[in-house]
C-alpha positions in Angstrom: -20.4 108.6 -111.6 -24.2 108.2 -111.9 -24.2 104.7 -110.9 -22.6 105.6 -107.5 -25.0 108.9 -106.5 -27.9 107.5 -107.4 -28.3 105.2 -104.3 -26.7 107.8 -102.4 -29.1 110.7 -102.7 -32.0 108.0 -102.0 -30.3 107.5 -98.5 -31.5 111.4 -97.3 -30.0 113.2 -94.6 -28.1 111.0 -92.2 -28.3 110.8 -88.1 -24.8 112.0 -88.0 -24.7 110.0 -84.5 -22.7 107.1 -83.6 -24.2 104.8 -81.2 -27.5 104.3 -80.0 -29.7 106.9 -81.1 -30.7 109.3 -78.2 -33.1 107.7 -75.4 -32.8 104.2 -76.8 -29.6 103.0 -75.1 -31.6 99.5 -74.4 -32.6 99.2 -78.4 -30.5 96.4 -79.8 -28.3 97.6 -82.4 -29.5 94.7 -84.5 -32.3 92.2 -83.5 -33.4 89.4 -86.0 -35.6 86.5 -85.2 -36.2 83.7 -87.6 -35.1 85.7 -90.7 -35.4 83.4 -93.7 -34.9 83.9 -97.4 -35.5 81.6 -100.0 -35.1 81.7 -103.8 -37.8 78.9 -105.0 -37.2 75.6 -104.0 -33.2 77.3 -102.4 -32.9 78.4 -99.2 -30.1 80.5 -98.6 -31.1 81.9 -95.0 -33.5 80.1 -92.6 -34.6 80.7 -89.7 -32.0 83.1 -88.2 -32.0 84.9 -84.5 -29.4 87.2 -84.3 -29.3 90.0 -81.4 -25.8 92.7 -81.8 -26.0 95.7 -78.6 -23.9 99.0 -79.6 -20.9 98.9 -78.6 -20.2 95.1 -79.9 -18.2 93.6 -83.0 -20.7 90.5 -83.9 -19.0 87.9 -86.7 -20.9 86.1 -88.3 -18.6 82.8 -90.0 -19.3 80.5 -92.8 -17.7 79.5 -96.1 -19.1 81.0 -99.8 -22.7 79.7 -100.1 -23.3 79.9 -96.4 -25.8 82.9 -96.4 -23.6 85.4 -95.1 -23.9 87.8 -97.7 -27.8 87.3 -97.8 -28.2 88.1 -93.9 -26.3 91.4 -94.8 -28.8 92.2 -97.2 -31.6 91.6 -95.4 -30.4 93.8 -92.6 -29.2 96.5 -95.2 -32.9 96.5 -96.7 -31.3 95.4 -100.0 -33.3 92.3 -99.7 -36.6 91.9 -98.8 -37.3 88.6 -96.2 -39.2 85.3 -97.4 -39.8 85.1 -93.4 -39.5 86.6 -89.9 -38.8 90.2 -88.6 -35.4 92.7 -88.0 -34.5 95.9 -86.6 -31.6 97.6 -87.5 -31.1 100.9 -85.2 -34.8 100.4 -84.0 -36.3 100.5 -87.4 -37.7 97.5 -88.9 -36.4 96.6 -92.3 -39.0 96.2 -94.4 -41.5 98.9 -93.0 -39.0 101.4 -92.3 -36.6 101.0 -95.0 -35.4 104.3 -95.2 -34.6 104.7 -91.8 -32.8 102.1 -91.8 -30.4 103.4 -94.4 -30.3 106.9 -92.8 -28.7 105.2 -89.8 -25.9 102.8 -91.3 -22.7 102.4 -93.1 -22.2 99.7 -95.4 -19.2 98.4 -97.0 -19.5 95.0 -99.4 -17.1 92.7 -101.0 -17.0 94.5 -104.0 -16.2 98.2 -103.3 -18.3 100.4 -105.3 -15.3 103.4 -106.9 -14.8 105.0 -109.9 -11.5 103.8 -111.1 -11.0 107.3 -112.7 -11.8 109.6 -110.2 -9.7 110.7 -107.0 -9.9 109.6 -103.3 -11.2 112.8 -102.3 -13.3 113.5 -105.3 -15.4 109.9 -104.3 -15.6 110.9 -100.4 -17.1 114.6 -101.7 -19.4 113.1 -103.8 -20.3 110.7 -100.8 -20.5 113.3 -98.4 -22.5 115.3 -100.7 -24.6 112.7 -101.4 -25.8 112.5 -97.5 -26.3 116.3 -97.4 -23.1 117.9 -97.1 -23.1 121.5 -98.9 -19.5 121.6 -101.2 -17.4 123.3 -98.8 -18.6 121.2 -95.9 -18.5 118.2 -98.0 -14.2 119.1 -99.0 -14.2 119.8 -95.2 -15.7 116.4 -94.2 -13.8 114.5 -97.4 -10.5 115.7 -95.9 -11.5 114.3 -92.2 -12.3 111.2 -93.4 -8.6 110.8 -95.5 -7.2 111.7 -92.5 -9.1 108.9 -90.2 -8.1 106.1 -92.6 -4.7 107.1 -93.5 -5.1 108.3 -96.6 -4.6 112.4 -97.2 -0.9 110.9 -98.8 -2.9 109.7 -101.6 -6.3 112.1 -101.6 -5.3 113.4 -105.3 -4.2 109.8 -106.8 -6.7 108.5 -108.8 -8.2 105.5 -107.6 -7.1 103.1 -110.3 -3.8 103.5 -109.3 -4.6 102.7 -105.8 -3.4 99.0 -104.0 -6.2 96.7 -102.5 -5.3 97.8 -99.0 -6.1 101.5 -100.0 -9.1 101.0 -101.9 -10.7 99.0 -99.1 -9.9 102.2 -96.7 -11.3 104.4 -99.1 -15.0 102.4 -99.4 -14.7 102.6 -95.3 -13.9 105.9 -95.0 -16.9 106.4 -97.3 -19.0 103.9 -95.1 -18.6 106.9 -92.4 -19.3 109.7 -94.1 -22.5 109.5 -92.1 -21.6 108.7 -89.3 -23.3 105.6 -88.5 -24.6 103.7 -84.9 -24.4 100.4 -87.1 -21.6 99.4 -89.4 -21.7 96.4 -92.1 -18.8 95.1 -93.3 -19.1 92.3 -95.9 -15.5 90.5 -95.7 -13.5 94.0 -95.8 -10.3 92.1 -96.0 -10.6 89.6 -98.4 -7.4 90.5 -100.4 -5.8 91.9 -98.0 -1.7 91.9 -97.0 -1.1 91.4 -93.6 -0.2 95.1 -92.8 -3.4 96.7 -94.3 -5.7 93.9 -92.4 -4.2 94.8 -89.2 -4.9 98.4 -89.8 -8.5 98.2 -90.9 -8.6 95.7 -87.6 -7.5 99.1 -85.3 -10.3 101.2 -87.0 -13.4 98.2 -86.3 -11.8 98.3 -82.9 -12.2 102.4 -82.5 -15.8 102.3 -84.2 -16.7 99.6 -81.5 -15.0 101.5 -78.7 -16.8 105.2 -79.9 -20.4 102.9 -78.9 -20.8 102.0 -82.6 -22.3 98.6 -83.8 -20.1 96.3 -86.0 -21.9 93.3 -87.7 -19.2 91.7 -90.2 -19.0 88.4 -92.6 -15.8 86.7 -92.6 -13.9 83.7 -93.6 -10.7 84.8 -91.7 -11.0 82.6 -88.3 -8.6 84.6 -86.9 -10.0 87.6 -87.8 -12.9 86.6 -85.8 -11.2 85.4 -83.1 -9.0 89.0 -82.6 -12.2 91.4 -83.1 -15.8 89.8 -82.3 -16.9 90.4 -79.1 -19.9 87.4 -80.5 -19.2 84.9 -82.8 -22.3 83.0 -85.0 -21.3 80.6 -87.1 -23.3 79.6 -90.3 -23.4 76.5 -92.3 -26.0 75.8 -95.2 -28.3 79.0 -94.4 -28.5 77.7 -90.4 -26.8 79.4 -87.4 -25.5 76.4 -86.0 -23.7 78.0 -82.7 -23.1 81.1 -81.5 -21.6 82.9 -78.4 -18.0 84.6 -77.9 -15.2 83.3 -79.4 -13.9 82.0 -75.8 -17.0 80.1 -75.3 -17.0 78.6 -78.9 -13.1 77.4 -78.4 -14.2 76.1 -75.0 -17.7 74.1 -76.0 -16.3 73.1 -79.5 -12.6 72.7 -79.7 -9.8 70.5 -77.3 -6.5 71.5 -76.0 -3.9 69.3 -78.3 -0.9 67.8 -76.2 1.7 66.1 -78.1 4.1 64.3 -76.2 7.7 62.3 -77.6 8.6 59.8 -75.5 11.0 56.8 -75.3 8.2 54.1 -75.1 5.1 55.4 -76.5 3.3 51.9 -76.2 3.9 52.3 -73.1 2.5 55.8 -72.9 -0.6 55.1 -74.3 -0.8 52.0 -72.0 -0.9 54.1 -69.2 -3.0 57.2 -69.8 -5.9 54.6 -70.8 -5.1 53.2 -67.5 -5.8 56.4 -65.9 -8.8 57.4 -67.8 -7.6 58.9 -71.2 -9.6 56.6 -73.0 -10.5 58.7 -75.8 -8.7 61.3 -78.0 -5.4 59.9 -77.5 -3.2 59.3 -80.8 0.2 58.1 -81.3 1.1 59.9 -84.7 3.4 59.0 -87.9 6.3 60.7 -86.6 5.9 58.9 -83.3 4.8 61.5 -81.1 1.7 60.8 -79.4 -1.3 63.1 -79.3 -4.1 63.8 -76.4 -6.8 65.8 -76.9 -8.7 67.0 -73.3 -10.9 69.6 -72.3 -9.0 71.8 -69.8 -5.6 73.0 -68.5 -5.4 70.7 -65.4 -5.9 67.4 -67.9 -3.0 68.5 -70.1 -1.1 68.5 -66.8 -2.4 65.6 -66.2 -1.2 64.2 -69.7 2.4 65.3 -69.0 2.5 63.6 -65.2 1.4 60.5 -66.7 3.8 60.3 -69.6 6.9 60.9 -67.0 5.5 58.2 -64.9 5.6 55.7 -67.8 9.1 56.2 -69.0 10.3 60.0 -69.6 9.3 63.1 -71.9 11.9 64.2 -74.5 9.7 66.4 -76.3 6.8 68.5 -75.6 4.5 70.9 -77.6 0.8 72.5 -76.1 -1.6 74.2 -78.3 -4.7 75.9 -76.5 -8.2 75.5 -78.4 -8.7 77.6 -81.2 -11.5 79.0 -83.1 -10.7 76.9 -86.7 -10.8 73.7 -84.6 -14.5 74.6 -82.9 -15.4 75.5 -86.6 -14.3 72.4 -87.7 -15.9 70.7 -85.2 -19.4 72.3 -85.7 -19.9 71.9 -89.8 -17.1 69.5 -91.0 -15.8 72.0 -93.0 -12.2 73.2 -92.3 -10.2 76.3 -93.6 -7.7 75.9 -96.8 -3.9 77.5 -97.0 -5.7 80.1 -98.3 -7.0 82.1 -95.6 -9.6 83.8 -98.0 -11.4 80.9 -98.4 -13.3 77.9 -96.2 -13.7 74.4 -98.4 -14.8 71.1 -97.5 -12.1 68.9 -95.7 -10.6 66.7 -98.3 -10.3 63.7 -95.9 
């Protein structure tokens, strides 16, 4: 139980304000320029610019290694920089470390509970940690059950709890204070469908209630369905960034794929009118454009008719995992927990 309060009570008495603190609606949430870190001769972050308003779910992409993990430490004041500056909440990290804390929530990859103690005995002790007295703090503890689905199981000990709980539980204790910023280190890494989706609804409210949400993630779609700004990092460099749309539309290709009786004569033509590149006819025989916008795939389809008939038909829009792909070479495995190198 030690290991938990201790960098509780360090925290002091939080803001108890989501949002942007009072009279500072045009503070950044989060602002970072050139943050670097580097462990001797490794570099695990360099030279990093990162600007989150309240109000905004900013993702921040790469596979293990990437430096996702150190940016969220940096930012959390668990790590000190090797270079450059960042506010969190207005406060800068290094010089106003406490403040920092006083005005965030933090959840990591590994959630920090006491297998033998209950759900509501770890959000008391939370909540008592940041200054609740003990009948505010069952008060609060109860509130916080109740905003992550969880009063069912307050009196279960946390051992016998499933991944989906547990990771609602570290949440629920991520708000005890109340926080204007939010960091969420992968939260559903582990996952099943149904508990991802819920935690997905909550990010949602936080971002809705004016809250800031900076999260790590290796789930494409993930980032896709919540970030309102997308960065993607590769090798301790943010390589792009801008909202998912803009990432799909800069980085990635709409994919027609077209069966048709004379595919020869298919790709015959569309080189003829200008589809000189990106056009692929496949194993199976079908034949595979890539172009940049709606009005070229309708294109694509016009031609093929014109040049003998279309008996099968199949359009997929750009997505996020194809602009990722595009940007670092690196592509994401069956496994949607992880991001490896692509094998060919």
């Amino acid at each position: 139980m030690a290991s938990i309060a201790a960098p509780l009570t360090a925290l002091a008495t939080p803001t108890n304000a989501a949002g942007p603190p009072s009279g500072a609606a045009s503070v950044a949430a989060i602002a970072a320029t050139s943050l670097s870190r580097h462990y001797g001769s490794v570099v695990a972050l360099r030279d990093a610019t990162i600007v989150v308003d309240y109000g905004t779910v900013f993702a921040l992409l790469g596979r293990n290694g990437s430096g996702k993990t150190t940016t969220v430490h940096i930012l959390t004041t668990l790590t000190l920089p090797t270079g450059g500056t960042a506010t969190v909440a207005g406060f800068d990290v290094v010089a106003e470390a406490a403040r920092v804390r006083r005005s965030i929530g933090v959840t990591m990859q590994a959630a920090a509970l006491d297998p033998e103690m209950t759900g509501r005995e770890h959000l008391e002790l939370v909540c008592g940690a940041w200054g609740d007295r003990r009948s505010q703090a069952r008060t609060h503890a109860s509130e916080l059950l109740a905003e992550v689905g969880l009063t069912h199981a307050a009196d279960r000990l946390i051992a016998t709890y499933s991944g989906g709980m547990k990771r609602r539980v570290d949440l629920a204790g991520a708000l005890a204070n109340n926080p204007g910023v939010l960091f969420l280190d992968e939260p559903t890494t582990g996952l099943d469908a149904q508990s991802r989706r819920a935690l997905w609804e909550r990010v949602r409210a936080l971002r809705d209630s004016g809250a800031a949400v900076f999260m790590t993630t290796q789930h494409l779609e993930e980032a896709d369905a919540l970030a309102d700004v997308v960065a993607v990092l590769d090798g301790g460099r943010i390589i792009a960034q801008g909202s998912p749309a803009e990432l799909r539309d800069q980085h990635s290709a709409t994919t027609v794929r077209l069966r048709t009786h004379d595919p020869a004569a298919t790709t015959a033509r569309l080189h003829e009118r200008g589809f000189t590149t990106g056009v692929t006819v496949e194993r199976d025989g079908w034949t595979r454009v890539d172009v940049t916008n709606a009005r070229a795939a309708l294109d694509v389809v016009d031609i093929a008719r014109t040049a003998g008939g279309v008996t099968g038909l199949t359009v997929t829009p750009p997505s996020l995992e194809d602009a990722y792909l595009s940007l670092t070479g690196h592509s994401v495995e069956r496994d949607p927990n992880r991001l490896v190198e692509n094998p060919s």
